[in-house]
KOLMIDREN-383750 format. One record per residue (C-alpha): residue number from 1; residue in one letter; x, y, z. Coordinates in steps of 0.02 Angstrom, whole numbers, m for minus. Example, Ala and Ser with C-alpha at 12.3 -4.5 7.8 and 13.67 -1.06 7.14 Angstrom:
BEGIN
1_A_615_m225_390 $
2_S_684_m53_357 $
// end
This chain:
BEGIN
1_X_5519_5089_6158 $
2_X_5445_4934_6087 $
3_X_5276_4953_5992 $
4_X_5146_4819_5974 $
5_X_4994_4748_5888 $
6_X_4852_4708_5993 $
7_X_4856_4523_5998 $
8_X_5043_4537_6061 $
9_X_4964_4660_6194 $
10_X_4850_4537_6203 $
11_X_4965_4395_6222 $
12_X_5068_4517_6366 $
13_X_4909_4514_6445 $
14_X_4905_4347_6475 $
15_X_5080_4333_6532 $
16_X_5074_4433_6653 $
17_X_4916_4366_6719 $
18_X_4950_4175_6712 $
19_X_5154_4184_6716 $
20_X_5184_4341_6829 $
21_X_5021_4315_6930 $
22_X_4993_4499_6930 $
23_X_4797_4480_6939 $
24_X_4683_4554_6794 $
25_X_4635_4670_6929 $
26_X_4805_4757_6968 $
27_X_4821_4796_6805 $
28_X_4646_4880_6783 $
29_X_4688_4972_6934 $
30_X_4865_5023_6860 $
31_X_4795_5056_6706 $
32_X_4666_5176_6770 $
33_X_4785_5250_6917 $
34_X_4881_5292_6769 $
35_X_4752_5397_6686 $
36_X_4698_5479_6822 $
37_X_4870_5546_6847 $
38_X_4868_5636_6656 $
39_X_4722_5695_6703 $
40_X_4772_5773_6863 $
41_X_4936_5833_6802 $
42_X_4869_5904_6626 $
43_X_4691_5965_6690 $
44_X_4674_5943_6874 $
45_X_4521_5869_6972 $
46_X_4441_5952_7107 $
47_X_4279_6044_7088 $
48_X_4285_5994_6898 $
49_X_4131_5898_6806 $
50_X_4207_5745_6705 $
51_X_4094_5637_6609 $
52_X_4149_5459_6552 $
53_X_4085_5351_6413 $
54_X_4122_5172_6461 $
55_X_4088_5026_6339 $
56_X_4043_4858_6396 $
57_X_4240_4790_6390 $
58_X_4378_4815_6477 $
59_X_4417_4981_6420 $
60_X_4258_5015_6497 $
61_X_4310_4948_6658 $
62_X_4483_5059_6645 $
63_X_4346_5215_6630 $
64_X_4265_5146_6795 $
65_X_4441_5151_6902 $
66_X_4455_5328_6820 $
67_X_4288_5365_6879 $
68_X_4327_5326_7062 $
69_X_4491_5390_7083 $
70_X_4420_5567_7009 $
71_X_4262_5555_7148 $
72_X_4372_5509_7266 $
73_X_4498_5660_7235 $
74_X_4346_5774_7255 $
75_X_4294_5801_7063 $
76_X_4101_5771_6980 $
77_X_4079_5615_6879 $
78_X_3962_5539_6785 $
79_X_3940_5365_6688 $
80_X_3864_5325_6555 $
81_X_3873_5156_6481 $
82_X_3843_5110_6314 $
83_X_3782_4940_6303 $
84_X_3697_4818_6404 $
85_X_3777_4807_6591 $
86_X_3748_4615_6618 $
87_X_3879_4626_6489 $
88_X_4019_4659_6601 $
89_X_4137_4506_6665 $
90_X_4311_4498_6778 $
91_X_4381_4644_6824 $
92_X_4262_4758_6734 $
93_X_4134_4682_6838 $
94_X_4192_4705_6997 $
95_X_4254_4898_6965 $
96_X_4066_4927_6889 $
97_X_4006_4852_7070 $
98_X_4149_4957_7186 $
99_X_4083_5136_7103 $
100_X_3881_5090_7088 $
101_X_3888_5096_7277 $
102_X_3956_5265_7279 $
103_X_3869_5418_7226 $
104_X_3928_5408_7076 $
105_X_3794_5459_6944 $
106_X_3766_5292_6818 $
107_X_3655_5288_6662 $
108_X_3652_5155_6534 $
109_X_3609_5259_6408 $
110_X_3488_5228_6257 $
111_X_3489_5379_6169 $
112_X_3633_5533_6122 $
113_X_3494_5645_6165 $
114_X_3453_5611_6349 $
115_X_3637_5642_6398 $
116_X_3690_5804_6268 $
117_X_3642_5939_6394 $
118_X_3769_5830_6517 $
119_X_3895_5830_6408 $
120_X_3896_6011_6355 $
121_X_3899_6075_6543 $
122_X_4060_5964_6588 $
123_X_4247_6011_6589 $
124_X_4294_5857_6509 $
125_X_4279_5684_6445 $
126_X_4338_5528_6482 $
127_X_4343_5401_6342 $
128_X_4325_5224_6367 $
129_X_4222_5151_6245 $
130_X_4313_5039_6145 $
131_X_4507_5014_6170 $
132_X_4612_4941_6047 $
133_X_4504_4778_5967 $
134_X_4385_4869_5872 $
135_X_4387_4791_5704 $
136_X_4232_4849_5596 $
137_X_4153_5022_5561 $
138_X_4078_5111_5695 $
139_X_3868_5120_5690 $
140_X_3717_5163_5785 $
141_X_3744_5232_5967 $
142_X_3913_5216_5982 $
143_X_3939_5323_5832 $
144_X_3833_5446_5894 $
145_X_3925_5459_6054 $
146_X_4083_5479_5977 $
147_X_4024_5632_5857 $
148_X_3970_5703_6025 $
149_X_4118_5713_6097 $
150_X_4197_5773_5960 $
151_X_4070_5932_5958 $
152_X_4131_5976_6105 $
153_X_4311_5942_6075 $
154_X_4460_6063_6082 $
155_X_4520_6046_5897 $
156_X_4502_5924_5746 $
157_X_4644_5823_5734 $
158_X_4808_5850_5642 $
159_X_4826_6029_5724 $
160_X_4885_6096_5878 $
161_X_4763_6224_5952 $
162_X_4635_6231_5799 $
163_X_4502_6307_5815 $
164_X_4326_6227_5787 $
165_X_4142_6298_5802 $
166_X_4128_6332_5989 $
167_X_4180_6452_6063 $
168_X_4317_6443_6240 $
169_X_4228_6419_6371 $
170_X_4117_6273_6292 $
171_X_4279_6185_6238 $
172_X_4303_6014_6330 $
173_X_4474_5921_6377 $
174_X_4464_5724_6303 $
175_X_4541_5591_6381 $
176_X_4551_5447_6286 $
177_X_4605_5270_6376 $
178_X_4740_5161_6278 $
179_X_4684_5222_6093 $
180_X_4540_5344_6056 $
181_X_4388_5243_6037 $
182_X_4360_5225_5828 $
183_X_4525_5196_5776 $
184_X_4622_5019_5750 $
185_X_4755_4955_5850 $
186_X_4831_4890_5727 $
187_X_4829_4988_5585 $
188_X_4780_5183_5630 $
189_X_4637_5160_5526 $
190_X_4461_5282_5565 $
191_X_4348_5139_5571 $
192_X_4196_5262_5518 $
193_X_4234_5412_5636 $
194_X_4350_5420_5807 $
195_X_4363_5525_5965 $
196_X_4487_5673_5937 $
197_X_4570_5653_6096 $
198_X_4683_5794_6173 $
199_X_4761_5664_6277 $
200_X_4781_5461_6267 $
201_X_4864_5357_6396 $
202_X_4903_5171_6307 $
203_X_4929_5032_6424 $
204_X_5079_4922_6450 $
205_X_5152_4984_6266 $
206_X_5081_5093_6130 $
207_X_5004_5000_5981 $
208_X_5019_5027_5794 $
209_X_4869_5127_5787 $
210_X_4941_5247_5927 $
211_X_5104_5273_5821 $
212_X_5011_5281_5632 $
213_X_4918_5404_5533 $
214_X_4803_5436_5550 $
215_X_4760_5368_5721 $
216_X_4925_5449_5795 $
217_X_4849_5623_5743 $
218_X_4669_5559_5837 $
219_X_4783_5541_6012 $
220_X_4830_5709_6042 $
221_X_5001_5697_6190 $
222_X_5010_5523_6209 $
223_X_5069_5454_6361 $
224_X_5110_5270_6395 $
225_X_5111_5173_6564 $
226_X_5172_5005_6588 $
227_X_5043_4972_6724 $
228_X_5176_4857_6805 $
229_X_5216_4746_6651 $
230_X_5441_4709_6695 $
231_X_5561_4755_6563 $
232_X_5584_4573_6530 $
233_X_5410_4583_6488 $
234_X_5384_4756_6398 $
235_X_5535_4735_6296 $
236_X_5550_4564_6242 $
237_X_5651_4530_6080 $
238_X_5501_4448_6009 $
239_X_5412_4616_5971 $
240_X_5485_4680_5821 $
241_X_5409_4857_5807 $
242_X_5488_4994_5916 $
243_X_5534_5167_5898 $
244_X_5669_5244_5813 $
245_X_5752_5305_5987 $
246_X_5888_5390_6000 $
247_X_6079_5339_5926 $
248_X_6233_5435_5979 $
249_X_6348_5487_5855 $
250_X_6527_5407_5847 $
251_X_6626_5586_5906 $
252_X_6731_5656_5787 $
253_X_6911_5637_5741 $
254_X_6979_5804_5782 $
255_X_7137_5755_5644 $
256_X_6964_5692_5510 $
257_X_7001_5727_5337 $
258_X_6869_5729_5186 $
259_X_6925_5552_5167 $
260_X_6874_5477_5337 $
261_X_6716_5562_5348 $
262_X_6645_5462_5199 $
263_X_6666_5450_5003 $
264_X_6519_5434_4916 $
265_X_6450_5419_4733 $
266_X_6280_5459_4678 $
267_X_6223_5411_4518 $
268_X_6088_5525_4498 $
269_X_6004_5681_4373 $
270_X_5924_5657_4180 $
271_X_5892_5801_4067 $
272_X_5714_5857_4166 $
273_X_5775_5822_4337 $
274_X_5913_5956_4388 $
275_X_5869_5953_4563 $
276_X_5870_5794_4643 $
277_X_6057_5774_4597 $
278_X_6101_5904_4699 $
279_X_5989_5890_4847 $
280_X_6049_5721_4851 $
281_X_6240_5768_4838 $
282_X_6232_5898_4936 $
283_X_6130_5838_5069 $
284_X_6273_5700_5128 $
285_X_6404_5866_5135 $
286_X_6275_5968_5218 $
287_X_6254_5829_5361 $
288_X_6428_5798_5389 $
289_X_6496_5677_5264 $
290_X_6678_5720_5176 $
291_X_6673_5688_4993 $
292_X_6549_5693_4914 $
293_X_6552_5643_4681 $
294_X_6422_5639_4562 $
295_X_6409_5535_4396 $
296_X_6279_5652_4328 $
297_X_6250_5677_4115 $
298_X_6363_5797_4045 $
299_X_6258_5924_3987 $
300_X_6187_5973_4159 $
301_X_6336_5952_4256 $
302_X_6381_6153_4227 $
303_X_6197_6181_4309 $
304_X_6211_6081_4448 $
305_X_6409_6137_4496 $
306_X_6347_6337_4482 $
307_X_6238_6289_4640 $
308_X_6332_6154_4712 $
309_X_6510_6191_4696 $
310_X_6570_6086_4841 $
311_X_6534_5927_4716 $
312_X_6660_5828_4658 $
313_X_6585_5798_4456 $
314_X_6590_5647_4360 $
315_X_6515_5686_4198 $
316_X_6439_5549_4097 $
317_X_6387_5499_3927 $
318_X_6212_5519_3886 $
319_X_6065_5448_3798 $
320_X_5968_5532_3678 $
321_X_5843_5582_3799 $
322_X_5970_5670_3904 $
323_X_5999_5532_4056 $
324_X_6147_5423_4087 $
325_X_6200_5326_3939 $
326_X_6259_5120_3978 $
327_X_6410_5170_3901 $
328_X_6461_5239_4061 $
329_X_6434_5062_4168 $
330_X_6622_5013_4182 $
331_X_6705_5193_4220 $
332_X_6579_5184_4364 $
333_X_6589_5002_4426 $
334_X_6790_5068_4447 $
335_X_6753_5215_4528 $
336_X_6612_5142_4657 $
337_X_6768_5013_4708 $
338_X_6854_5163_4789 $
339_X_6689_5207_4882 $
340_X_6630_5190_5048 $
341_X_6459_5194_4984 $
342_X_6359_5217_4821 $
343_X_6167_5298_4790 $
344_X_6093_5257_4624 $
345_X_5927_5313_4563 $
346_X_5873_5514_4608 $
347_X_5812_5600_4466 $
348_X_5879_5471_4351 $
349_X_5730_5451_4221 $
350_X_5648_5274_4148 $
351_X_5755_5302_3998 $
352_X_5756_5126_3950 $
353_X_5947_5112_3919 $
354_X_5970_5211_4103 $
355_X_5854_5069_4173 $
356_X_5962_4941_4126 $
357_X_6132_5024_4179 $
358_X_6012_5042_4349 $
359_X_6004_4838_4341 $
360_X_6172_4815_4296 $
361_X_6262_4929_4419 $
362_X_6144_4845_4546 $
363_X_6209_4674_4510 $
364_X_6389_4700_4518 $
365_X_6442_4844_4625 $
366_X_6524_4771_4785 $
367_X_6490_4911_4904 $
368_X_6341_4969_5000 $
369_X_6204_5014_4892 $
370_X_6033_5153_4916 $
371_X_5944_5133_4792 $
372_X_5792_5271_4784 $
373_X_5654_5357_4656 $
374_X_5684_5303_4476 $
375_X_5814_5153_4538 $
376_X_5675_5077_4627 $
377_X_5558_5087_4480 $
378_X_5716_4980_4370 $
379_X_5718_4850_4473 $
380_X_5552_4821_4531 $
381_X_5517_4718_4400 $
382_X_5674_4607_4429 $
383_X_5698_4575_4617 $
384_X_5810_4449_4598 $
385_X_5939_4581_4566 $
386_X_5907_4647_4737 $
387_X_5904_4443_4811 $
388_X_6047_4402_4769 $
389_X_6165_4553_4800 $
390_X_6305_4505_4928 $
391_X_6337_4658_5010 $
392_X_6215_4797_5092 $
393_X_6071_4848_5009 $
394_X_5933_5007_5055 $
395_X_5785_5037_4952 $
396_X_5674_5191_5007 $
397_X_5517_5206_4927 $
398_X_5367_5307_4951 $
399_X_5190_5215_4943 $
400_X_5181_5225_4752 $
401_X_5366_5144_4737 $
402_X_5326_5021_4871 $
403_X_5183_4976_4778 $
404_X_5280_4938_4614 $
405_X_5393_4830_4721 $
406_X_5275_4732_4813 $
407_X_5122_4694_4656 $
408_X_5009_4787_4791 $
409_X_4895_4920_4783 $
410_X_4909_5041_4852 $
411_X_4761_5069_4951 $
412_X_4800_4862_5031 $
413_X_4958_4909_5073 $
414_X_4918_5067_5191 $
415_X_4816_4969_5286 $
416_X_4964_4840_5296 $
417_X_5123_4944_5311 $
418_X_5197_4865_5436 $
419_X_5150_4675_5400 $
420_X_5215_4687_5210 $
421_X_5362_4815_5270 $
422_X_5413_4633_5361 $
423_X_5394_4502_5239 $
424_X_5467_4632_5108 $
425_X_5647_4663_5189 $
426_X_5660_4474_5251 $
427_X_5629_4428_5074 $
428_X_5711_4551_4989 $
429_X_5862_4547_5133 $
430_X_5869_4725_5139 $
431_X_5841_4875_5223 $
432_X_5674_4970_5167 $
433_X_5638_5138_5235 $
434_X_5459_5158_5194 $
435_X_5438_5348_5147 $
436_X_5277_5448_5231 $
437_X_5226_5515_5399 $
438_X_5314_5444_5533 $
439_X_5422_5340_5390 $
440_X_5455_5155_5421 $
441_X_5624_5067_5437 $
442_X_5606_4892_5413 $
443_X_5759_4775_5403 $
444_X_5761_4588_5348 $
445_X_5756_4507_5533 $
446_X_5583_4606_5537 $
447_X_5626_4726_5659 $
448_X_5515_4863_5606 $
449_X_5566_5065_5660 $
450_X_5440_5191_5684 $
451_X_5526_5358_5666 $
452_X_5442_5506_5745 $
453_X_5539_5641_5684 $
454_X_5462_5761_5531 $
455_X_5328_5838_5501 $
456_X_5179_5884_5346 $
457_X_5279_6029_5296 $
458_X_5403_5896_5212 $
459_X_5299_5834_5078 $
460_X_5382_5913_4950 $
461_X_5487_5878_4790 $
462_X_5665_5842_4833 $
463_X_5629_5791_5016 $
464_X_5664_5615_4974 $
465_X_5835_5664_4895 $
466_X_5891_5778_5042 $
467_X_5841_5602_5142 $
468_X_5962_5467_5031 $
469_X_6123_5588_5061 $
470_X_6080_5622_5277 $
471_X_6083_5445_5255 $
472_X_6252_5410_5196 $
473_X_6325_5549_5284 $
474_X_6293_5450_5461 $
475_X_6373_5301_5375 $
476_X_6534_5413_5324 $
477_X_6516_5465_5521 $
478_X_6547_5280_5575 $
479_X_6385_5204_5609 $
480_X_6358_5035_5573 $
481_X_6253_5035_5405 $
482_X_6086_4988_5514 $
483_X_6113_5129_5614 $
484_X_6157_5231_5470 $
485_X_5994_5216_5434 $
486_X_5876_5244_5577 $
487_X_6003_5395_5616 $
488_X_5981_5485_5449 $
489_X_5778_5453_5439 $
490_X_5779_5544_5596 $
491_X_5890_5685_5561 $
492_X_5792_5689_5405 $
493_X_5636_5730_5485 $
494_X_5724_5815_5641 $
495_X_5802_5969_5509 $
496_X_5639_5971_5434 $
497_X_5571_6004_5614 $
498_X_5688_6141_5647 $
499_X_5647_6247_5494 $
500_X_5458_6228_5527 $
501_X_5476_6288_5674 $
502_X_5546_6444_5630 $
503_X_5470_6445_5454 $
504_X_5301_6355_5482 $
505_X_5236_6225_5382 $
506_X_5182_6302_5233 $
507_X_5301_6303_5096 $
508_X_5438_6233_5171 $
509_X_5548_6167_5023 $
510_X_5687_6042_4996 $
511_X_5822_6167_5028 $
512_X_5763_6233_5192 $
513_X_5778_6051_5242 $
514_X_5946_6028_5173 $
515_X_5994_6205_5246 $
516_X_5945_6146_5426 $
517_X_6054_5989_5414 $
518_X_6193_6067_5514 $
519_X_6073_6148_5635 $
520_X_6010_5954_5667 $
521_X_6150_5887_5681 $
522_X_6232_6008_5815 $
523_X_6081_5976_5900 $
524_X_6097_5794_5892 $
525_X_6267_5804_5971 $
526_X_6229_5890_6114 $
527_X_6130_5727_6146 $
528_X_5943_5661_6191 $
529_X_5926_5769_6315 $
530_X_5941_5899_6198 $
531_X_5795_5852_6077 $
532_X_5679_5753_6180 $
533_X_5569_5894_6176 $
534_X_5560_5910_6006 $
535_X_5571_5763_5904 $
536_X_5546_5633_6035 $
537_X_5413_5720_6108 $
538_X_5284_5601_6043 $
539_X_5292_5471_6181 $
540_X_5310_5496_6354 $
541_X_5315_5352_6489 $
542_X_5251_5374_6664 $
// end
């Protein structure tokens, strides 16, 4: 499913209206059909008291259409409008006309206070206030509307089921319309405070601030209708953002042999870093890949093999400082040659000699190249290392790393993932998997992956090394290295689903991720149908 930022919504908008001449109208209607249904299906209707905060746009008019379908299916609704109503225009206009001659209960409300006792009597709220173009902090009334719903709220976001300060009964059902109201389309941003919706229905596609934190975590189940928009229309090659849906596995060779199911070298481990060598290593065995050698310094090699016997070793030279010495550079250009694949940088150390073997390697080894944690720190000073390479290359950073690569702080760049996540891979032409919740996968035509899979739980040391070998292993599987990609982000985050669910969040670790691997991928086989309700669970059309 594509994803997009509000002026493409906007711009699909406008199709549709002068191009399709599907009037602004019809797709109010649709829109607000569309959330009546959620409603009905995940709360019901009759006999129930809904309230509905409308703002003076057109998310205010999808709240009318809401309001009317939910008075006309026998439930009790009231309006109330924040801002002036000689505001409204179009569409918005015309549904505001259609319910004020019904008896439909409609206050233009001046003050939080006048409504409260409203509010804390109903079964639930509608939320229509602002939509997806809010663009500066929210103040005043509006602010004050939006904390009130939220006292009345279910749980705080980023929880399922929390519990807040009221007690069951007193508990109300949100429904936010396209985005909750307070959050920005285009960046997930809390522009000052937000509804905490337990539901949002997004119109014609989701936007980036229904698909990142921390807005995603404001939208509760989030439900998208394309409120009549064609597929020609809805998933035009021109946006660049989508999901990371599902990819079927290549089926195996039932004569495979450790050779055909991928040969891989990481480069990987210094004196202080024992573990991301063999999360790494291990990781690509543990998620189906055959053969699987690491160039790690001699010294620690006995360590590592004690725990991770089912490594081929390749014991290198050191520095004084315990990481890999240069020395070693053209044993291991030879060796990468017989590779399907090589991953340089876990646990490696900013040794200054091991930096420069880090640039060197990068320059001249002919094979696909992931480059990850103390790699991407060597050559983030030098880019043109990574310009210039002539064969695959796959950098994946966390926010700090991506920060070093870019000149960016950190703080700019969150707001900006997906923008810089762009210009960064086209520039850099290579694939960047941008590390985090719901992790980015952005490749140098600007095509832009959200992946859905994973969960808090898997911030922890070593997730990022369990992540570069799931990665290879789908290569050494027979994806295409694209697909490689998107496939092993989400069976990343899918085996890191499966052991908090029968772990919980709390204290997962790298190896319960890396132990789920083959659980994940079994899964995976059995095919979408199979996971849907797990790791895809995050969007659902209707």
């Amino acid at each position: 499913m594509k994803v997009t930022k509000v002026e493409e919504m906007r711009s699909l908008d406008r199709y549709a209206i002068e191009k399709l001449a599907i009037p602004e109208e019809i797709l109010m209607e649709n829109a607000g059909v569309a959330s009546y249904f959620v409603i009905l299906k995940e709360f019901g209707i009759k006999d129930k008291k809904f309230v509905a905060f409308c703002g003076i746009g057109n998310n205010g008019g999808d709240g009318f259409v809401v309001a009317r379908k939910i008075h006309s299916n026998e439930g009790n609704v009231k309006v109330f409008i924040l801002g002036d109503v000689n505001s409204f225009k179009g569409a918005a206009k015309k549904n505001l006309n259609i319910i004020s001659k019904l008896s439909i209960e409609i206050r233009q409300i001046e003050s939080i206070e006048s409504i409260r006792s409203d509010v804390l009597h109903c079964d639930a709220v509608v939320d229509a206030i602002f939509g997806t173009g809010l663009s500066r902090d929210v103040g005043g009334l509006y602010r004050d509307a939006i904390q009130l719903i939220n006292e009345t709220h279910t749980s705080p976001p980023f929880s399922k089921g929390g519990k807040g300060g009221l007690s069951n009964e007193s508990r109300k059902k949100v429904f936010s319309l396209d985005i909750p109201s307070g959050i920005n389309g285009d960046t997930g941003e809390v522009m000052g405070v937000a509804v905490m919706a337990d539901y949002t229905i997004a119109f014609g596609l989701p936007k980036l601030g229904n698909m990142l934190f921390p807005g995603y975590g404001y939208c509760g189940k989030l439900y998208v209708s394309h409120i009549s928009f064609p597929p020609s229309l809805h998933d035009k090659d021109s946006i660049k953002v989508a999901v990371n849906d599902y990819i079927k596995l290549p089926p195996k060779d039932r004569n495979a042999h450790k050779g055909n199911l991928g040969k891989v070298l990481f480069i990987a481990g210094a004196s202080s870093y024992f573990g991301a060598p063999y999360f790494s290593a291990v990781s690509f065995l543990k998620a189906g890949g055959g053969y699987s050698r690491l160039a790690a310094p001699v010294s620690m090699t006995p360590f590592i093999a004690n725990k991770g016997s089912e490594i081929v070793f390749i014991p290198q030279k050191e520095t004084a400082s315990g990481s890999i010495s240069l020395e070693n550079k053209d044993a291991l250009l030879e060796l990468s040659e017989k590779m399907d694949m090589v991953i340089i940088g876990p646990g490696l150390s900013l040794d200054e000699e091991t930096q420069q073997l880090t640039k060197e390697l990068t320059k001249e080894i002919e094979k696909p190249l992931l480059i990850d944690g103390d790699g991407i720190t060597a050559i983030s000073d030098d880019l043109k290392i990574i310009r210039e390479r002539k064969f695959p290359t796959i950098l994946t950073p966390h926010l700090g790393e991506m920060s070093r690569i870019t000149k960016m702080g950190a703080g700019e760049l969150n707001k900006n993932r997906v923008d810089v996540l762009q210009s960064t891979s086209k520039e850099l032409n290579s694939i960047i998997v941008l590390k985090g919740a719901h992790s980015l996968i952005g490749y140098p035509d600007e095509s832009v992956y959200i992946n859905m899979s994973g969960n808090p739980g898997m911030a922890t040391a070593g997730s990022g090394d369990v992540l570069t070998g799931t990665i290879a292993a789908m290569f050494g599987l027979g994806l295409s290295i694209e697909d490689a990609v998107k496939k092993g982000v989400f069976i990343h985050g899918f085996s890191g689903d499966l052991a908090a669910e029968d772990l919980g969040e709390d204290g997962i670790t790298a190896q319960d991720i890396l132990d789920y691997l083959p659980l994940a991928m079994k899964i995976d086989r059995g095919g979408f149908d199979e996971i849907q309700g797990d790791a895809y669970e995050g969007v659902r059309v209707i």
